[in-house]
VOBA-1610 file (N, C-alpha, C; in pm, whole numbers, padded with zeros to 5 digits, always signed):
BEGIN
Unk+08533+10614+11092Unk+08489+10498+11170Unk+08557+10493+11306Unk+08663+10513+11318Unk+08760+10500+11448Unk+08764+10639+11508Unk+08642+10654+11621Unk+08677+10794+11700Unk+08796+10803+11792Unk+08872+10821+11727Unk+09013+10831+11870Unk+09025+10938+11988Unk+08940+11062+11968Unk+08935+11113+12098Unk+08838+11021+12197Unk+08728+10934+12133Unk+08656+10834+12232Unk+08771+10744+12249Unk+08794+10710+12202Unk+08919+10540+12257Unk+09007+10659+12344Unk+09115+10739+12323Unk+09223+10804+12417Unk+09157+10823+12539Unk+09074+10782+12560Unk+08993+10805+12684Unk+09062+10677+12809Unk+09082+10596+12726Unk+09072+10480+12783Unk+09239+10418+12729Unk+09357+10420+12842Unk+09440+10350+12755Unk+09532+10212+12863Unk+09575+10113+12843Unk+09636+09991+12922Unk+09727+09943+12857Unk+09820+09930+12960Unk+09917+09839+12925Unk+09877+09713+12872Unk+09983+09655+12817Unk+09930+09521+12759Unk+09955+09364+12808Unk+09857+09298+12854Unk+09838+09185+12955Unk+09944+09097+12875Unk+09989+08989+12950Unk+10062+08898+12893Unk+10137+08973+12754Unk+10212+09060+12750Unk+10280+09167+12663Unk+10366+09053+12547Unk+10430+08929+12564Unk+10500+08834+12529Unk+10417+08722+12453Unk+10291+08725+12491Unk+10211+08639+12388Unk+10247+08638+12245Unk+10246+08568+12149Unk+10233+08609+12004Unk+10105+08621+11959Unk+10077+08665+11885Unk+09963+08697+11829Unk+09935+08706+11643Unk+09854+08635+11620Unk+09761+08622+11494Unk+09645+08683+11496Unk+09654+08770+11390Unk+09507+08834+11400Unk+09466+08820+11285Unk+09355+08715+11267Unk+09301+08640+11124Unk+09151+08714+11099Unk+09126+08885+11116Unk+09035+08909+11068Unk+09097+09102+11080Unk+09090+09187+10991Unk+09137+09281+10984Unk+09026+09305+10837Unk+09081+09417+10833Unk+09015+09503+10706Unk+09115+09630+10697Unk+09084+09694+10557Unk+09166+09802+10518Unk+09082+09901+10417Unk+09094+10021+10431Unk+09010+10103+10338Unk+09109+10210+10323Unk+09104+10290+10223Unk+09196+10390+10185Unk+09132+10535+10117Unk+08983+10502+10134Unk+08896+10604+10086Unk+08824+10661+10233Unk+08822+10795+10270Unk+08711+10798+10336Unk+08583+10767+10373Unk+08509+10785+10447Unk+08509+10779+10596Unk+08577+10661+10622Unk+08557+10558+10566Unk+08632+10416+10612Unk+08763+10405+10672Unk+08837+10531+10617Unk+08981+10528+10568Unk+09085+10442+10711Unk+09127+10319+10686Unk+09222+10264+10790Unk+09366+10214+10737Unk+09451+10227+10774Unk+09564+10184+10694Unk+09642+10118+10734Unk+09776+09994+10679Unk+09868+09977+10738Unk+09899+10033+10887Unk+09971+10181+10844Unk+09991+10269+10982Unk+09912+10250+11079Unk+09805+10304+11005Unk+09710+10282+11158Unk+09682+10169+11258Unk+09671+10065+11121Unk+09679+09928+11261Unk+09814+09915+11337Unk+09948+09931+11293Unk+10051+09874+11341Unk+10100+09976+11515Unk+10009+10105+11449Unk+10034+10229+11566Unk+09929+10146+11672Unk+09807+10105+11587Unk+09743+10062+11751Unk+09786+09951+11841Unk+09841+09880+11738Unk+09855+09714+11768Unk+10032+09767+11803Unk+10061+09874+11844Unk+10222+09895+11922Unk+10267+09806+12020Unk+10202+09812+12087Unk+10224+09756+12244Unk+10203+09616+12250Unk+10111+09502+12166Unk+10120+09366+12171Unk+10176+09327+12085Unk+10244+09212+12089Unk+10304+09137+11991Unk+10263+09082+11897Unk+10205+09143+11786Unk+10173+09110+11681Unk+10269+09018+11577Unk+10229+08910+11547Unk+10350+08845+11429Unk+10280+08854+11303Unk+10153+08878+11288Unk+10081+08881+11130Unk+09960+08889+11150Unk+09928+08921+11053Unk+09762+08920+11000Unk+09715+08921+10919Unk+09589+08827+10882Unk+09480+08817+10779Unk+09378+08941+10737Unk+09410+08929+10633Unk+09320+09050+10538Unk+09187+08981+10509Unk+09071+09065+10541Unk+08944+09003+10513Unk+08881+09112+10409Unk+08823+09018+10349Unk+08739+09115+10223Unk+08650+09205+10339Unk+08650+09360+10210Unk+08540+09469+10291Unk+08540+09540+10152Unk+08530+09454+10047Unk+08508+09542+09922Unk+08567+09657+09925Unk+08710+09618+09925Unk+08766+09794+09897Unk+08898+09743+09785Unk+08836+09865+09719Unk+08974+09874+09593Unk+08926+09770+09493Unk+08832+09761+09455Unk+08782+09640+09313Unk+08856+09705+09218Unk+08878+09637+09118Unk+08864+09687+08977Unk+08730+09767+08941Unk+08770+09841+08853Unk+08674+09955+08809Unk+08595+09939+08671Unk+08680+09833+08612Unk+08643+09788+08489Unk+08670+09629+08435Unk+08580+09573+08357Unk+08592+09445+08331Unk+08504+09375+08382Unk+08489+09252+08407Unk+08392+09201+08385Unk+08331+09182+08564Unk+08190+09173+08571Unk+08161+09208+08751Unk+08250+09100+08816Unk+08247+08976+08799Unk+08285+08847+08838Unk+08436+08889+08887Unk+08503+08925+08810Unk+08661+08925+08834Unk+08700+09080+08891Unk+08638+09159+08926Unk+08592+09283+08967Unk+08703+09287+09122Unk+08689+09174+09180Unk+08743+09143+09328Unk+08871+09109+09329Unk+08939+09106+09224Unk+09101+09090+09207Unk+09161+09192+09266Unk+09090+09260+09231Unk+09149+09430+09304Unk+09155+09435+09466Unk+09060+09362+09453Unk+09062+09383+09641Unk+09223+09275+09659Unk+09196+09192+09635Unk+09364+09106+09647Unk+09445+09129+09634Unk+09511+09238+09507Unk+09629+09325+09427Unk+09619+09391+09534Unk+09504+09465+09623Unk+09531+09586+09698Unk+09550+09541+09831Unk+09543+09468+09892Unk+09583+09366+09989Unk+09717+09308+10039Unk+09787+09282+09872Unk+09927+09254+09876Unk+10001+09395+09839Unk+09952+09487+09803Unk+10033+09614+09842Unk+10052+09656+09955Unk+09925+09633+10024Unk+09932+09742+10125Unk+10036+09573+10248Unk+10029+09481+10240Unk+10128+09390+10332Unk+10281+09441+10288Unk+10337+09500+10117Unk+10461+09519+10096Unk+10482+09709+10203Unk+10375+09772+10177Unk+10354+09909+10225Unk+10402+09855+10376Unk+10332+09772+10477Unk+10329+09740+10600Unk+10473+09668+10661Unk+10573+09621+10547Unk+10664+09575+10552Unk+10769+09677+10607Unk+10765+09775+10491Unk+10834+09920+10492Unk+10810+09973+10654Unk+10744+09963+10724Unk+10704+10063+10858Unk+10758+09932+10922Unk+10741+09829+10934Unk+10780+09710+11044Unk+10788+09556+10988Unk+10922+09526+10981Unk+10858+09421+10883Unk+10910+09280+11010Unk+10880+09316+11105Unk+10867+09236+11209Unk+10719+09156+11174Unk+10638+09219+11131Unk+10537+09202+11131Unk+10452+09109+10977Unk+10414+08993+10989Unk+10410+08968+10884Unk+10258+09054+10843Unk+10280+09148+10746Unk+10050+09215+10751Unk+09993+09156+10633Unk+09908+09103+10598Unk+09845+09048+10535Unk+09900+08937+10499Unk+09978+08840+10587Unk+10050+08695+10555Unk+09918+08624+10454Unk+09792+08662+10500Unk+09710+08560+10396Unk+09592+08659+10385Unk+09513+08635+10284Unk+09415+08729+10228Unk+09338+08646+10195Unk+09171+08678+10271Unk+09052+08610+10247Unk+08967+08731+10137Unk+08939+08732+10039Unk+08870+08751+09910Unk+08732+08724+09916Unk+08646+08792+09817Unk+08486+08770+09794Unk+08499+08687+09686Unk+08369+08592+09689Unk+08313+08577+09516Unk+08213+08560+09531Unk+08131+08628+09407Unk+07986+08613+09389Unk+07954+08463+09372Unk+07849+08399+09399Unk+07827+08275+09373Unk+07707+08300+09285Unk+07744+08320+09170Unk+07643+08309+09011Unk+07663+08169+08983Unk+07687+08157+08863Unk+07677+08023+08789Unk+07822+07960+08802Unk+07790+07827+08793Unk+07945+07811+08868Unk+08071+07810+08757Unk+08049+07840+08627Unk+08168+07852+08510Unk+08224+08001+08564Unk+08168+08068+08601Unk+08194+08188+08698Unk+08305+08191+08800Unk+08216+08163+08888Unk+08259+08134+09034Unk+08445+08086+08978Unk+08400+07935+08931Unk+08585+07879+08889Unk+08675+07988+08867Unk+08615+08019+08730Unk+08718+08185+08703Unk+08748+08248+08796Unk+08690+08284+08893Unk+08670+08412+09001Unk+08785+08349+09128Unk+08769+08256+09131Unk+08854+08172+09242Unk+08995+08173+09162Unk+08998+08099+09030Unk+09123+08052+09014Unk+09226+08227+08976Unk+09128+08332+08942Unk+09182+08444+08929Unk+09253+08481+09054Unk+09164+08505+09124Unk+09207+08554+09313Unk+09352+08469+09311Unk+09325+08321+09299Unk+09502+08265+09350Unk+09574+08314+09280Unk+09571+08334+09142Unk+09685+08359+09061Unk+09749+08515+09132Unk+09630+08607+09159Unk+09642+08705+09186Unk+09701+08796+09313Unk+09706+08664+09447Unk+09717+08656+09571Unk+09833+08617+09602Unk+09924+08516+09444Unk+10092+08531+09514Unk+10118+08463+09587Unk+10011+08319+09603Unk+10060+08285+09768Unk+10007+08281+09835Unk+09905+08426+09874Unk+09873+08461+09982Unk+09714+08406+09997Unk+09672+08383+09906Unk+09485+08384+09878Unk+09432+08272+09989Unk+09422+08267+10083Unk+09355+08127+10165Unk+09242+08132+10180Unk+09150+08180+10152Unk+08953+08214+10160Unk+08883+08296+10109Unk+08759+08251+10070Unk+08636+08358+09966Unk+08553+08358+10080Unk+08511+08483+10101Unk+08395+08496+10150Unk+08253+08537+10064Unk+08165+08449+10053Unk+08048+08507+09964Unk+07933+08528+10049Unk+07769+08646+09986Unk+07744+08684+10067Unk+07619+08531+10094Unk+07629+08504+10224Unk+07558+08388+10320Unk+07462+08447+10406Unk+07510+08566+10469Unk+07423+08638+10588Unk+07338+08644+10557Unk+07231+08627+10617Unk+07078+08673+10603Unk+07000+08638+10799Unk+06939+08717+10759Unk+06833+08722+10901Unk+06692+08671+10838Unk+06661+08621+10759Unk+06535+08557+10738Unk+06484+08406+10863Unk+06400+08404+10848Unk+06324+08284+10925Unk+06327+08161+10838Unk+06284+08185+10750Unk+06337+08071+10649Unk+06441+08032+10692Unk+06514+07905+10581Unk+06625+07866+10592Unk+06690+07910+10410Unk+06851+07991+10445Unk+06900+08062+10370Unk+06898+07989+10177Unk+06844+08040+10111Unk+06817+07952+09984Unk+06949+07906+09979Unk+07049+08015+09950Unk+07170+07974+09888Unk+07237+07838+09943Unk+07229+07861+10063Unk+07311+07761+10167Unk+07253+07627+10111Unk+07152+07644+10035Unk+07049+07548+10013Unk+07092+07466+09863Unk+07109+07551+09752Unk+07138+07553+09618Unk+07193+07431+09588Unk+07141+07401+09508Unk+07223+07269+09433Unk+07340+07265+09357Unk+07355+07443+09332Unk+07517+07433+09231Unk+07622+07395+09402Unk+07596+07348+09517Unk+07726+07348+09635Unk+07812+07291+09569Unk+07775+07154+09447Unk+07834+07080+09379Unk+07991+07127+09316Unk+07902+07187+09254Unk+08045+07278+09180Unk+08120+07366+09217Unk+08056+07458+09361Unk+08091+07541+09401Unk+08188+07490+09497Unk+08215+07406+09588Unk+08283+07353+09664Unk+08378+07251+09583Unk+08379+07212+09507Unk+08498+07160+09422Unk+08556+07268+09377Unk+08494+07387+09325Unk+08627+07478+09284Unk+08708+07543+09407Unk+08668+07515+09526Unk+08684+07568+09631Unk+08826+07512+09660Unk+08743+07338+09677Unk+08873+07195+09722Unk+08965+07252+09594Unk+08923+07258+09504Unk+09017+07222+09355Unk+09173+07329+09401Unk+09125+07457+09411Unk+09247+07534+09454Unk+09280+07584+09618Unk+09225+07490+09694Unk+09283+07471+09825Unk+09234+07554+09910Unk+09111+07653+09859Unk+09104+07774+09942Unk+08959+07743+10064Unk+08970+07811+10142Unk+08835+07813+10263Unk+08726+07863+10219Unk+08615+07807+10295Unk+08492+07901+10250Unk+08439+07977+10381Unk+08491+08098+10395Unk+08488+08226+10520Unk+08344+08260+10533Unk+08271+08163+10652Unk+08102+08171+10632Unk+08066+08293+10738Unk+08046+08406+10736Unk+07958+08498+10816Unk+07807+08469+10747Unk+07725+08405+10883Unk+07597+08364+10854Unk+07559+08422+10995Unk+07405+08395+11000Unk+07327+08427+11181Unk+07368+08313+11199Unk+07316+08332+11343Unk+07254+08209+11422Unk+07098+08091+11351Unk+07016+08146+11263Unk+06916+08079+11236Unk+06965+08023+11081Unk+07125+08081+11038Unk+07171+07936+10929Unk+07257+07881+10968Unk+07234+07854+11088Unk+07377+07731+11177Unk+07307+07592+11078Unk+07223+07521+11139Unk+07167+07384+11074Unk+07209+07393+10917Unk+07188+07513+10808Unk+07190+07486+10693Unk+07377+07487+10644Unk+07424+07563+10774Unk+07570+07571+10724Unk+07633+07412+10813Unk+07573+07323+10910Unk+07601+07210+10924Unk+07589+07121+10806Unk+07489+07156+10767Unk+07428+07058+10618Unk+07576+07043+10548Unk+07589+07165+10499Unk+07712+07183+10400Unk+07829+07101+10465Unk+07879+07115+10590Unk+08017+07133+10632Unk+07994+06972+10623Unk+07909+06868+10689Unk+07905+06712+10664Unk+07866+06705+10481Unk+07813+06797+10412Unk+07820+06740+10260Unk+07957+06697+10204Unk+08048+06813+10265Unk+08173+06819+10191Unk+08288+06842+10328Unk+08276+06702+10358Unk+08399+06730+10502Unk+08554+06758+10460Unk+08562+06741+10320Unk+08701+06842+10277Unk+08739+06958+10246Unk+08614+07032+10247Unk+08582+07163+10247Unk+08615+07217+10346Unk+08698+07302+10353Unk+08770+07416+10510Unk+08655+07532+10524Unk+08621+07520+10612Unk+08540+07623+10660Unk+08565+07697+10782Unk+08515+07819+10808Unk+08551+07921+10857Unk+08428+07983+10912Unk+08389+07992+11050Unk+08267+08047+11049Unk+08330+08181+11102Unk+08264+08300+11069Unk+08315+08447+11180Unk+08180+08485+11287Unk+08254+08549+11333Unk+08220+08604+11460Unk+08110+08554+11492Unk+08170+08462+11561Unk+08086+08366+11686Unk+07966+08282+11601Unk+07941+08234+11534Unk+07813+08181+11441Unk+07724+08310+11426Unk+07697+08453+11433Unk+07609+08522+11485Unk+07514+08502+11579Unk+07532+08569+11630Unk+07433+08532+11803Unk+07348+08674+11780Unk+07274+08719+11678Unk+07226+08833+11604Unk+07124+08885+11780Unk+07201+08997+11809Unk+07166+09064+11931Unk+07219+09008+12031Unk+07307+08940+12017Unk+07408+08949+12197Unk+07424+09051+12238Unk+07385+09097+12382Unk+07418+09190+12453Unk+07268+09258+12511Unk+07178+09194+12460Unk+07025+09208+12439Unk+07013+09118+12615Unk+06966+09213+12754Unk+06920+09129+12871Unk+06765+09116+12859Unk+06706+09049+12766Unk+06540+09026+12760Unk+06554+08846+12734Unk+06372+08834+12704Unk+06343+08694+12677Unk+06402+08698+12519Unk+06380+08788+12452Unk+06399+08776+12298Unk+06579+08704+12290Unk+06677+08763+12341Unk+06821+08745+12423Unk+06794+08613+12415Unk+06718+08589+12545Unk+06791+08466+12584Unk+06748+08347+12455Unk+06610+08360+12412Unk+06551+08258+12298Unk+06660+08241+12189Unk+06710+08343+12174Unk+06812+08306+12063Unk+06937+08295+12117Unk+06955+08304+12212Unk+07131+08230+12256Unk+07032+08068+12306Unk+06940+07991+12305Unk+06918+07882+12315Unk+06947+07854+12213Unk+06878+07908+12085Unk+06882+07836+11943Unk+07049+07852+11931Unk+07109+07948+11920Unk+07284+07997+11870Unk+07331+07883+11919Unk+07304+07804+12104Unk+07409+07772+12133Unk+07366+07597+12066Unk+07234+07558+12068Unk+07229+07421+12022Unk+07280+07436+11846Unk+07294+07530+11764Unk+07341+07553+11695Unk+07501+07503+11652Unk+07542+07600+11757Unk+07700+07590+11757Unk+07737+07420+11813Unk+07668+07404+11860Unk+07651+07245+11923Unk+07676+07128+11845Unk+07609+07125+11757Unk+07560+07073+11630Unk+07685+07087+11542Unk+07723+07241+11485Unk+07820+07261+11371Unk+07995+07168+11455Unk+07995+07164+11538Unk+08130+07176+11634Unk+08158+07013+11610Unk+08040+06955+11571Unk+08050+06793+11521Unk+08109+06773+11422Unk+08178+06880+11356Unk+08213+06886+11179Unk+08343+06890+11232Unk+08462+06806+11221Unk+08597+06840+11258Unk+08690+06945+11169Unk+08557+06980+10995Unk+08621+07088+10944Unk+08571+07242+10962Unk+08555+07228+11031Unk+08482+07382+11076Unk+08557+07448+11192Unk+08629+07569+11199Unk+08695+07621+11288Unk+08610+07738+11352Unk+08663+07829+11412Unk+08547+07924+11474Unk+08639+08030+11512Unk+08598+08154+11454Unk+08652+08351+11473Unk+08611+08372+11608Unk+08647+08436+11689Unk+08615+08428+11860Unk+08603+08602+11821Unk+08511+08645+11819Unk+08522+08825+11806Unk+08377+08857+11715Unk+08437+08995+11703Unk+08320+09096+11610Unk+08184+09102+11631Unk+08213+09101+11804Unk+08121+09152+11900Unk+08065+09299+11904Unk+08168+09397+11824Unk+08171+09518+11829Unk+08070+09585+11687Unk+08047+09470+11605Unk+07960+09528+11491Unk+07822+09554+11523Unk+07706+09646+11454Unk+07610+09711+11473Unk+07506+09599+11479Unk+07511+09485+11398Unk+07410+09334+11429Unk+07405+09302+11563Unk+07487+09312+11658Unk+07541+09255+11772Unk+07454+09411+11868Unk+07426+09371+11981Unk+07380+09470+12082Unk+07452+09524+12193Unk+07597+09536+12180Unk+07681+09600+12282Unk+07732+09716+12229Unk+07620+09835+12231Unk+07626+09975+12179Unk+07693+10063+12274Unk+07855+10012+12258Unk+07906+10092+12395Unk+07940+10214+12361Unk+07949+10229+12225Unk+07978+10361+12134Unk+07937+10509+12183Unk+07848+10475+12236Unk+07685+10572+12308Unk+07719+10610+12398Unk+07809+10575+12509Unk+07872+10568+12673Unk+07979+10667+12673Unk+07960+10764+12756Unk+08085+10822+12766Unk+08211+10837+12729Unk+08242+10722+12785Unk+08392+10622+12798Unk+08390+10502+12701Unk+08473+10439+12659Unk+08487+10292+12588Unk+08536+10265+12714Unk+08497+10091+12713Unk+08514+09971+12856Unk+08639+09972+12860Unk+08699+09889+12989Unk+08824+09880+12993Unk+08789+09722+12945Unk+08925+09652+12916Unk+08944+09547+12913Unk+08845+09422+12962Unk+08873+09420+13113Unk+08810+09367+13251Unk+08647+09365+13197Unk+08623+09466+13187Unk+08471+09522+13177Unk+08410+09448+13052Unk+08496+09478+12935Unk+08431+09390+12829Unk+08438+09217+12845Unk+08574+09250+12878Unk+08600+09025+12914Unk+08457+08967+12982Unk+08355+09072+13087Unk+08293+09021+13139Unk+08162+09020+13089Unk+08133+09104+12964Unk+08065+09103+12916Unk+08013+09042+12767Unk+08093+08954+12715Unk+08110+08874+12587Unk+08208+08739+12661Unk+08271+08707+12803Unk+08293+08595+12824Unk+08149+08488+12833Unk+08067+08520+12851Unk+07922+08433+12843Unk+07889+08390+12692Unk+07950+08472+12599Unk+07925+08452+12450Unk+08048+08352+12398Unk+08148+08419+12416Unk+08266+08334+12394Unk+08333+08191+12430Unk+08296+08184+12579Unk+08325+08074+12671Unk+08291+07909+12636Unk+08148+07968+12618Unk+08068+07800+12578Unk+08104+07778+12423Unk+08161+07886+12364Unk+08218+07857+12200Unk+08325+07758+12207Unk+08469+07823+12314Unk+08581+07751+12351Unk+08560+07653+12378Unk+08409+07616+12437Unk+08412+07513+12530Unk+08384+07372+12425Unk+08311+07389+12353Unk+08204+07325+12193Unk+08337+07255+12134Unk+08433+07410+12088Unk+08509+07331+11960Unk+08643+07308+11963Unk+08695+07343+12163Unk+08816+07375+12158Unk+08908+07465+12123Unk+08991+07529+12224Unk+09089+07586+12193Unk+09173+07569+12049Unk+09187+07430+12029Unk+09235+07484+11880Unk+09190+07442+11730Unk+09056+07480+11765Unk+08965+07475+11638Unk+08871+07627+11676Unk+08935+07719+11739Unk+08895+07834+11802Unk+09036+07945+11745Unk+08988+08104+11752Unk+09083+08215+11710Unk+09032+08311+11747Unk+09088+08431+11859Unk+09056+08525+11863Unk+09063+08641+11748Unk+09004+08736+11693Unk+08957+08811+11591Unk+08961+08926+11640Unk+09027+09050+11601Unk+08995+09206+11639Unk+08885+09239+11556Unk+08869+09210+11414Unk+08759+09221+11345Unk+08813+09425+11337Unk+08900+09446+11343Unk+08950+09608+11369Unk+08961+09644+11204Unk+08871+09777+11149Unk+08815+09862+11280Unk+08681+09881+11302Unk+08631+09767+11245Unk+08479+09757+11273Unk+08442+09785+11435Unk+08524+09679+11512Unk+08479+09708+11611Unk+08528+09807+11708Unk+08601+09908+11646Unk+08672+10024+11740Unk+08543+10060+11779Unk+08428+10065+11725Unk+08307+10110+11794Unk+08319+10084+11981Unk+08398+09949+11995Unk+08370+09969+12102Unk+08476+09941+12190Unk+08617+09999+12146Unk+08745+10012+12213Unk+08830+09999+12155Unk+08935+10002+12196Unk+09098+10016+12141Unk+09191+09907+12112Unk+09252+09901+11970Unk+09295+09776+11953Unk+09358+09739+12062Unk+09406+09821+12175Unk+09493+09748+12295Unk+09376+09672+12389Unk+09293+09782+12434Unk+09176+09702+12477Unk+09169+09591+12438Unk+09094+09536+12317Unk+09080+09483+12275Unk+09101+09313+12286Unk+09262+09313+12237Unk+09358+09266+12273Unk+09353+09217+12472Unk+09368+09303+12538Unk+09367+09282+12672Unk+09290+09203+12670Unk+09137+09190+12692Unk+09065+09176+12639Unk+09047+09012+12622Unk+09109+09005+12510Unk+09122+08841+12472Unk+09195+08737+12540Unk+09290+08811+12632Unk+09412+08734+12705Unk+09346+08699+12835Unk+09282+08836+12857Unk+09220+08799+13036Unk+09110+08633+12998Unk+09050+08603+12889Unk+08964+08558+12863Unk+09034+08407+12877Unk+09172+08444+12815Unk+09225+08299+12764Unk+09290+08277+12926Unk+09274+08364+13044Unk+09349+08324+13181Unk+09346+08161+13246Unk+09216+08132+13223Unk+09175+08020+13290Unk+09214+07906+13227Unk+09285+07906+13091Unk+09320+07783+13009Unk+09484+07788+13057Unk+09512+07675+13009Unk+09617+07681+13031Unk+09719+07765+12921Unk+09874+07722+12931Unk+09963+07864+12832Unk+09982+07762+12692Unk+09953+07666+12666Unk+09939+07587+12535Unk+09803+07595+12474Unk+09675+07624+12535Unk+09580+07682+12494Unk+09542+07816+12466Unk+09626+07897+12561Unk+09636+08007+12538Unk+09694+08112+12380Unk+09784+07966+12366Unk+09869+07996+12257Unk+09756+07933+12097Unk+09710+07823+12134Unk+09615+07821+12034Unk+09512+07889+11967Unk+09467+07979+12100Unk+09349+08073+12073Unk+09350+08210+11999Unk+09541+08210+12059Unk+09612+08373+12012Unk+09666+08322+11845Unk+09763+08247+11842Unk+09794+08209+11757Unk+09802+08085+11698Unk+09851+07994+11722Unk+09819+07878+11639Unk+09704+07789+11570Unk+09617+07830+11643Unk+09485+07785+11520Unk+09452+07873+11394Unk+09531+08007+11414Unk+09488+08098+11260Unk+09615+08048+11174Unk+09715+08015+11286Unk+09857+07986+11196Unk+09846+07839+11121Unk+09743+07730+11191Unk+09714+07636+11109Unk+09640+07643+11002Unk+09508+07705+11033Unk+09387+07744+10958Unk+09440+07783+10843Unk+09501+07925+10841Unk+09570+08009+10704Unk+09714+07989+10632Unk+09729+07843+10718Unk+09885+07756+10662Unk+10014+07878+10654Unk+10000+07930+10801Unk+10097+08055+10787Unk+10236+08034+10871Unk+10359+08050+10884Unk+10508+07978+10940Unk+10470+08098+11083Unk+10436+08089+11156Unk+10410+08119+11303Unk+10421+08018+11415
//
């Protein structure tokens, strides 16, 4: 996944080098092609000041046996290894301070199990399920719809954990529904509400950054709903810089996802807002330093107490982490 003779192409010092930094969306794989590790993030993430990071489910390392439901423990057991592994190389660094988890949403005598397993299993660490929500249909998403939310969001409240929503842009309204059903429910939307084809200069573009942004408009009324500022770099999204010679510099990308990002900051605030590497999904389209750069040039125009919210303290509230 991570071409590094494409990224060495491109390398920068690191802007505001003294910032702290939270990075509340990461992934880890240990099998090929996927394969990313501890090492690898801490080698890229050298040069900024990293203080921790959130582990996001990417289905890696399940259990192999037992029952499907509880199948995802594994991803959590393997989560808190690889933060003790990450300790050993730098333990400046807190890596996986909190771990967001899957659960299937079957029947909800299920689901309970599946949740209350993950905490037992997480040590501490377990702060969010992500289940699957995404869809690109025209409709409006059944699930989002379902009448078990009942049960499903009490087992949620019951053991304290978030519900980590990656949805499009066309289930903003159905994921508002939810967030006013159950305003004690912590929610989490990622990368950007989907703005499914940002980076797209046509009418099709702009029609759906109308709908995304009265969207995001709407959800930003929920005072429990926070917002992932990133994962611009995944294949849903239309900034196929992968294809280009070169990966962007910094500058270059800030100017090209500040139109996406900006009016987000602007909706829900700096600190109900978090920048996201979403790494290494999005090495597709630069270098965790990039990256990084990247997010700081973005945060220039706020002030250095907002700045600090965007880098770190809204993931450090969000994931109840000592940052």
């Amino acid at each position: 996944m991570v071409d590094r003779d494409w990224l060495g192409r491109v390398h920068e010092e690191p802007h505001l080098r003294e910032q702290p930094i939270i990075d509340p969306h990461i992934h880890l794989w240990l099998a090929d092609p996927l394969r990313y590790t501890p090492e690898d993030y801490l080698a890229d993430a050298r040069e900024h000041r990293i203080d921790a990071t959130v582990y996001a489910q990417c289905y890696s390392e399940y259990l192999s046996a037992g029952p499907e439901h509880l199948r995802p423990v594994g991803e959590v057991r393997f989560a808190l290894e690889q933060s003790s592994r990450a300790r050993s190389i730098d333990a400046s660094v807190d890596f996986c301070a909190a771990i967001i988890g899957y659960v299937d949403l079957g029947s909800p005598e299920l689901v309970r199990e599946a949740v209350e397993a993950q905490v037992a299993a997480g040590e501490g660490r377990l702060r969010g399920l992500r289940p699957e929500l995404y869809s690109t249909d025209d409709a409006s998403t059944a699930l989002l719809r379902d009448e078990r939310w009942d049960q499903w969001a009490a087992a949620l409240q019951r053991n304290d954990v978030l519900l980590e929503a990656w949805v499009s842009y066309r289930q903003l309204p159905d994921l508002t529904r939810l967030a006013t059903l159950y305003p004690e429910l912590g929610i989490v939307v990622n990368h950007l509400g989907g703005p499914i084809g940002a980076g797209l200069d046509d009418v099709d573009s702009s029609e759906m950054r109308t709908v995304w942004l009265e969207g995001m408009r709407i959800l930003s009324l929920c005072p429990n709903v926070v917002v992932k500022l990133g994962g611009l770099g995944t294949s849903v999204f239309a900034f196929r810089l992968w294809s280009q010679p070169e990966p962007p510099t910094s500058s270059a990308l800030a100017a090209m996802w500040r139109p996406w990002i900006e009016p987000v900051i602007e909706l829900f605030g700096p600190a109900r807002c978090m920048f996201e590497s979403n790494y290494p999904v999005d090495a597709r389209v630069g270098g965790l330093d990039v990256l990084w750069n990247c997010f700081k040039i973005l945060c220039d125009p706020y002030s250095n107490e907002d700045r600090d919210w965007l880098c770190r303290k809204s993931a450090a509230r969000t994931y109840r982490l000592n940052a």
